[in-house]
matplotlib code that plots the C-alpha trace (Angstrom):
import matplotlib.pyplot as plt

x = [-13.8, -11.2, -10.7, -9.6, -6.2, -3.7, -1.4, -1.8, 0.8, 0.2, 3.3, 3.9, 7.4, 7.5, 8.4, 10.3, 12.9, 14.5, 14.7, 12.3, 9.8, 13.2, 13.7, 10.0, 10.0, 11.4, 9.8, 6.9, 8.0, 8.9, 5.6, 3.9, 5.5, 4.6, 1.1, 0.4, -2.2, -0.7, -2.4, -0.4, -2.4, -0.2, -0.4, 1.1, 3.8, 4.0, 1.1, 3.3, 5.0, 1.4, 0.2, -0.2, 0.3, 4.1, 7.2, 6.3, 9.2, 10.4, 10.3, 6.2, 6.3, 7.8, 4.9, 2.6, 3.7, 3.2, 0.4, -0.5, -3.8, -2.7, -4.8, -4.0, -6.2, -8.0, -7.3, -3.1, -3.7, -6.3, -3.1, -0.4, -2.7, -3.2, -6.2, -7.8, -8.6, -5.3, -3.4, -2.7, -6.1, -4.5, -4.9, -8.1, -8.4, -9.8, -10.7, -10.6, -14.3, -12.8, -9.1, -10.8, -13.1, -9.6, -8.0, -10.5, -10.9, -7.2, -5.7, -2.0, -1.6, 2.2, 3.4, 5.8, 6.8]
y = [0.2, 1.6, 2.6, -0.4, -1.0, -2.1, -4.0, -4.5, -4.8, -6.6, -5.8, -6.7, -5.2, -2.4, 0.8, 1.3, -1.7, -2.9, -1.5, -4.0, -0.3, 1.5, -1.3, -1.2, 2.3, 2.7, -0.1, 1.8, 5.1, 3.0, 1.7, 5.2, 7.1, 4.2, 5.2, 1.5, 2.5, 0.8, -0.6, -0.8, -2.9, -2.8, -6.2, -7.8, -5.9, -3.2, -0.9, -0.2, 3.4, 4.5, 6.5, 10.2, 9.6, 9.2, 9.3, 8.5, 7.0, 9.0, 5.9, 5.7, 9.7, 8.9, 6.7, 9.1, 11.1, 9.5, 8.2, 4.9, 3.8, 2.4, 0.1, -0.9, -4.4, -3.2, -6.5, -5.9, -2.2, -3.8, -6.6, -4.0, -0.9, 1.4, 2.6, 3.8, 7.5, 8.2, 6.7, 9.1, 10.3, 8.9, 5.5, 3.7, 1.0, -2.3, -5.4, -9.1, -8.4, -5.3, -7.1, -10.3, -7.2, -5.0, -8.5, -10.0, -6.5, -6.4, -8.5, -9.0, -9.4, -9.0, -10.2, -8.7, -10.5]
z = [-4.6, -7.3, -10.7, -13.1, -12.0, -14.2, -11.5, -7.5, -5.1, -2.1, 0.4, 3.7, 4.7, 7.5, 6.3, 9.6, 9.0, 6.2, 2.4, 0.6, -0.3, -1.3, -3.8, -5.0, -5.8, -9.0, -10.1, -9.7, -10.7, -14.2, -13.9, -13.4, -16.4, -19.0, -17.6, -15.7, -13.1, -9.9, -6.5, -3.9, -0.9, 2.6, 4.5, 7.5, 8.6, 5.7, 7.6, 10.2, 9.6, 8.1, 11.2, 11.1, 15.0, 14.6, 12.6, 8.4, 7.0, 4.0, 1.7, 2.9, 2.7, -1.2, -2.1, -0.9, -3.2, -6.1, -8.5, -7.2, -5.3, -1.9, 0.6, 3.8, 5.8, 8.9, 10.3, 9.7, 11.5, 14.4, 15.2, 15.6, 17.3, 14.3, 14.5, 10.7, 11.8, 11.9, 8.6, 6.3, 3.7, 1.3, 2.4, 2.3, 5.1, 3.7, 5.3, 3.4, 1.0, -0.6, -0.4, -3.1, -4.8, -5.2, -6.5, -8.4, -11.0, -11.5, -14.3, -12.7, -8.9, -7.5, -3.9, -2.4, 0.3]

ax = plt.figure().add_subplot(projection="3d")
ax.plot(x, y, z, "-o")
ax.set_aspect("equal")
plt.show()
């Protein structure tokens, strides 16, 4: 499912409201340059903003850009009408067996909630 990751995220903020991912990024740009290899798996509320479809907030555009593995649950995407053809390729669309897979092969799990 992915390469041993050193640290998961699971977040479940919009990207459309709020500044909960604007207060995560440098944690994981600090994260990135000591060479942590980050997960970052979007949940609940924090897939919305992810469609190619319409606007990309430029916080999600941000973590796009950098080195960190990023998930989001089919089941979170189904709920709000985002269909998984058209999140951005950089995102792979996961539903709960990959969620406990992605978990269970990474040593610390963060919640961002």
């Amino acid at each position: 499912m992915s390469e041993n990751l050193d640290i998961i995220y699971l977040f479940g903020y919009s990207g459309m409201t709020g500044n909960q991912l604007e207060r995560l990024l440098p944690i994981l740009k600090s994260q990135i340059t000591k060479n942590t290899k980050l997960g970052l798996v979007l949940i609940h509320d924090g897939v919305v903003g992810i469609t190619t479809k319409g606007k990309i907030p430029k916080e999600v555009e941000e973590l796009l850009s950098m080195e960190v593995e990023i998930f989001a649950m089919k089941s979170d995407m189904k709920a709000r009408g985002i269909a998984p053809e058209y999140i951005h390729d950089k995102i792979k669309s996961i539903d709960y067996d990959d969620l406990i897979d992605v978990i269970d092969t990474t040593p610390k799990v963060i919640s961002w909630m």
